[in-house]
N, C-alpha and C positions, 0 to 999 in steps of 0.2 A: 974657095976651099972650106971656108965655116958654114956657109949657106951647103955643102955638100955632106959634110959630116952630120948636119941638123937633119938631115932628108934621111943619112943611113940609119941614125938614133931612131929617129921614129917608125922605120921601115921595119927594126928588130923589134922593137916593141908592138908592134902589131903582131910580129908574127910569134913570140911569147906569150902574149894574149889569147891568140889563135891557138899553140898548142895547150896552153891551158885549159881552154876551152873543149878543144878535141878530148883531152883526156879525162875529163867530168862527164862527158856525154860517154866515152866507151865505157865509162865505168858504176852507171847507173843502170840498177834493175827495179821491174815494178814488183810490186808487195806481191803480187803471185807466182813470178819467177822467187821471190826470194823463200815464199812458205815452199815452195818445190825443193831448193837447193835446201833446204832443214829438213824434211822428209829424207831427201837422198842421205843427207849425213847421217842422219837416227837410223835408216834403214841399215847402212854399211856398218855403223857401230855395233846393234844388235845378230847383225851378220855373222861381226866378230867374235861377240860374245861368243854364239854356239860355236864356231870354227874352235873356239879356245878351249872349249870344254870345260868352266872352270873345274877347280882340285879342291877337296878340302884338306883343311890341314888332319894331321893324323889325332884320334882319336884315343888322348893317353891312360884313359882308362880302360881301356882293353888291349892289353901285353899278350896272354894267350895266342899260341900262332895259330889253330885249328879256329877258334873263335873271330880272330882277325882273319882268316879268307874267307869264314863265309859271309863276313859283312859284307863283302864286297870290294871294288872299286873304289878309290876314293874321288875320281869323278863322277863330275853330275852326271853325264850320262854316259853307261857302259854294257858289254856283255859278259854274264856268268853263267861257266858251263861247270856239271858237277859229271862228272863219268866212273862209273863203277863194274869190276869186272867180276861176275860171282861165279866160281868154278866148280870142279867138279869132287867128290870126296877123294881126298889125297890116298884113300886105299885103294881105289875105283878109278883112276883117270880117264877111262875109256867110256864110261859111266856119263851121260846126256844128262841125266837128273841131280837134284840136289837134295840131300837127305830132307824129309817131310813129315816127321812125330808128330805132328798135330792135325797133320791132316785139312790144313788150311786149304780155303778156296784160292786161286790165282794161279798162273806161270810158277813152277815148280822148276823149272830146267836151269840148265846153266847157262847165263845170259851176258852181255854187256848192254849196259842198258844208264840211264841217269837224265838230264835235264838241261836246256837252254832259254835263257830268258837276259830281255834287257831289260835295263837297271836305270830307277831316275833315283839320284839321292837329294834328298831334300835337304840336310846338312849332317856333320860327321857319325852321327849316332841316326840317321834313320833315312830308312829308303823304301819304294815300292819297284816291284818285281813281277812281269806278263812274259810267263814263257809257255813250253811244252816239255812233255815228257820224250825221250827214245830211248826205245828197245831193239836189240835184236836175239833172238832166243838162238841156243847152242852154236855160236858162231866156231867155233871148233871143232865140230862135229858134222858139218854141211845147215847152211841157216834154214832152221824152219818158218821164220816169218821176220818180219823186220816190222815196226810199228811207228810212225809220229804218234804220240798221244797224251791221253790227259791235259788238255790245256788249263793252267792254275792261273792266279795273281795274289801275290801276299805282300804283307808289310810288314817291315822288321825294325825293331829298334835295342839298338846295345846300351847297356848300363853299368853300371858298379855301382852293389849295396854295401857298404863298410867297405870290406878288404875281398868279398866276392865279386868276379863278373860275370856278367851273362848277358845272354839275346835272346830278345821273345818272338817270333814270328806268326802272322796268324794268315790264313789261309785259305783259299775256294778251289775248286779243282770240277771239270765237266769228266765224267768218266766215260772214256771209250776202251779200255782194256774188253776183248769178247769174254774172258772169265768172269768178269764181276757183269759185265751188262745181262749174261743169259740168267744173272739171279736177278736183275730190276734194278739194280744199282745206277742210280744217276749221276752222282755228284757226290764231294768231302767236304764237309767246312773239318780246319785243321787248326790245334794252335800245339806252339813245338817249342821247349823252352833251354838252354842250356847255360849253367851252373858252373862255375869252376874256383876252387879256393884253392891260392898256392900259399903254400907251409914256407914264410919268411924267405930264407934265401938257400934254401935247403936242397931245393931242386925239387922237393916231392910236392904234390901237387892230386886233390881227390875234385870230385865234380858226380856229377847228376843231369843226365839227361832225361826230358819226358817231353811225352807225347799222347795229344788226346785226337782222332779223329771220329768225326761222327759222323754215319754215312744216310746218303736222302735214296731213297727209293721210288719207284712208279708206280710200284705193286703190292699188293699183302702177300703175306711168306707162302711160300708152299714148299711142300715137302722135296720136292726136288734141289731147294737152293739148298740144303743140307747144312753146311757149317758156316751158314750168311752170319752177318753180325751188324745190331744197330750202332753200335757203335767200339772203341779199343782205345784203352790205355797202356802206357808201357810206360818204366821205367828205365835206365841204368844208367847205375851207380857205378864210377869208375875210378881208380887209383892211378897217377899216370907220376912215372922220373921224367925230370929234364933234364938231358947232359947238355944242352946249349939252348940257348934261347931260338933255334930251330928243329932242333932234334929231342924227340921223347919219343919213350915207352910206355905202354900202359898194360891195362888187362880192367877188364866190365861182365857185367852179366846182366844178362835181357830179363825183368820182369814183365811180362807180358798177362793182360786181362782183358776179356772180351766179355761182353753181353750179346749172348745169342737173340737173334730172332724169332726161335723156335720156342722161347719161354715168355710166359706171359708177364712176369714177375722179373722188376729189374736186378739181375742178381750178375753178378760177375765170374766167369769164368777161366780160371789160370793156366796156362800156357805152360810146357815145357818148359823148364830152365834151359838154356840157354849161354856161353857166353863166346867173350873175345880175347887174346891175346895177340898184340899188332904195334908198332912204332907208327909215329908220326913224321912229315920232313917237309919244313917248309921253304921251299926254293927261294921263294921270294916273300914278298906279303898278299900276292895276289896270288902264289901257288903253292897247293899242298900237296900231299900225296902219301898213302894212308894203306899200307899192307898189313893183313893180318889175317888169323886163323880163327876159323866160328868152329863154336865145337859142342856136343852137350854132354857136363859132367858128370849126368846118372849114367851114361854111356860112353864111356872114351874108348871108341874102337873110330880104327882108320876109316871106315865107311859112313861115318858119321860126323869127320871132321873136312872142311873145308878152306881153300885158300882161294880168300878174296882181296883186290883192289880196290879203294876207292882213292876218287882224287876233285879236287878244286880248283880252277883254275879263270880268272878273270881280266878281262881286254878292256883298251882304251884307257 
């Protein structure tokens, strides 16, 4: 009996050894199965990351709600569309064209037209932006042409100086518009700045937009490009209520200056006044949307005043 039990003792203990054994051996890898299995994880983790999109936190120095959608996104990466609908003079419905007192080069017509591009934000206050422009001319009237173009890229960063805020964007742009290209127009570098200072807790609330573009050419002027321009500045100045922290009203007026091509001397040439009366509405923080009347007030007749859309609106 004890000689029998000595024999089973030892018999278990071998085979406890044995599976100890087994389970050392299935659980060793060599140093190049193991750099592989740290590869896979670093890969799957960074995987992740884009999968997640990260977010940044919100940006509290910029409250303004027009100002806050065109920042964008608060993910790293996203898409922003801007679409705007320019109609026709609310005396004239029937009317294809859009009142034209300056006699400017481009698409005159009544159009829907604006911009898509994806968005990398590098963190809360600044991002870059590779999109294109689309147009389609008198979509209400039978479409005379429908356009992809101008492919841009710009960078924008938002700020607060004191108790002002603002976003500065700067910009390139390839121009394929056939208006501007049959004058030699190739390309915009742009920089675009907006302003805004709210009056304590008042609701009232002024600001200043402006806008410089300067245009590249292929060619010296000729009398046929007519009212070409090396470059344009624009102002306006605007006064806007807030009845909620998504709803405002305003009213602005377009200063606008050009330097002709046709003068040899850099002198500045002034535009039509110009302005706007329109509400703001911000659905969310990613959505705006922005109706309003253009009108010009050395001339307030119906044929002269228009009702436009625009709107903001950003994904992911």
């Amino acid at each position: 009996m004890l000689k029998g039990l000595i024999v089973l003792a030892v018999t278990a203990a071998g085979m406890s050894v044995y599976a100890q054994s087994s389970s050392t051996t299935v659980t060793q890898i060599s140093p190049t199965e193991a750099q592989g299995a740290t590869a896979i994880q670093e890969s799957t983790l960074k995987m992740n990351d884009v999968i997640k999109n990260e977010k940044f936190e919100e940006d509290k120095d910029i409250t303004d709600t027009r100002l806050k959608a065109d920042s964008g996104s608060l993910s790293r990466y996203s898409l922003k569309f801007s679409l705007s609908y320019f109609g026709p003079p609310v005396g004239d419905l029937s009317n294809e064209n859009q009142p034209n007192p300056n006699g400017s080069i481009g698409p005159n017509e009544t159009s829907v037209g604006g911009s898509i591009s994806g968005r990398y934000r590098l963190d809360s206050k600044t991002a870059i932006s590779m999109g294109t422009g689309i147009s389609m001319l008198t979509p209400f009237h039978g479409v005379k042409r429908t356009d992809v173009k101008t492919p841009f890229i710009s960078y924008d960063r938002s700020a607060r100086v004191w108790d002002a805020q603002m976003r500065n964007s700067f910009g390139a742009s390839v121009t394929t518009v056939p208006n501007y290209r049959d004058v030699g127009q190739v390309g915009t570098l742009s920089y675009d700045n907006n302003l805004v200072y709210n009056f304590g807790s008042s609701g009232f609330a002024a600001g200043v937009d402006s806008s410089l573009s300067y245009f590249l050419y292929e060619r010296d002027y000729e009398k046929a490009d007519k009212k070409a321009s090396r470059y344009f500045v624009g102002f306006y100045p605007q006064v806007k209520y807030n009845f909620t922290d998504k709803l405002n009203v305003y009213t602005s007026v377009a200063l606008n200056f050009m330097n002709p091509r046709w003068e040899a001397e850099p002198v500045l040439l002034n535009q039509i006044l110009s302005g706007r009366l329109g509400m703001g509405y911000g659905y969310s923080r990613d959505i705006y949307i922005a109706p309003y009347l253009n009108f010009y007030p050395e001339n307030l007749r119906g044929d002269n005043t228009t009702f436009s859309v625009s709107t903001i609106f950003s994904i992911l």
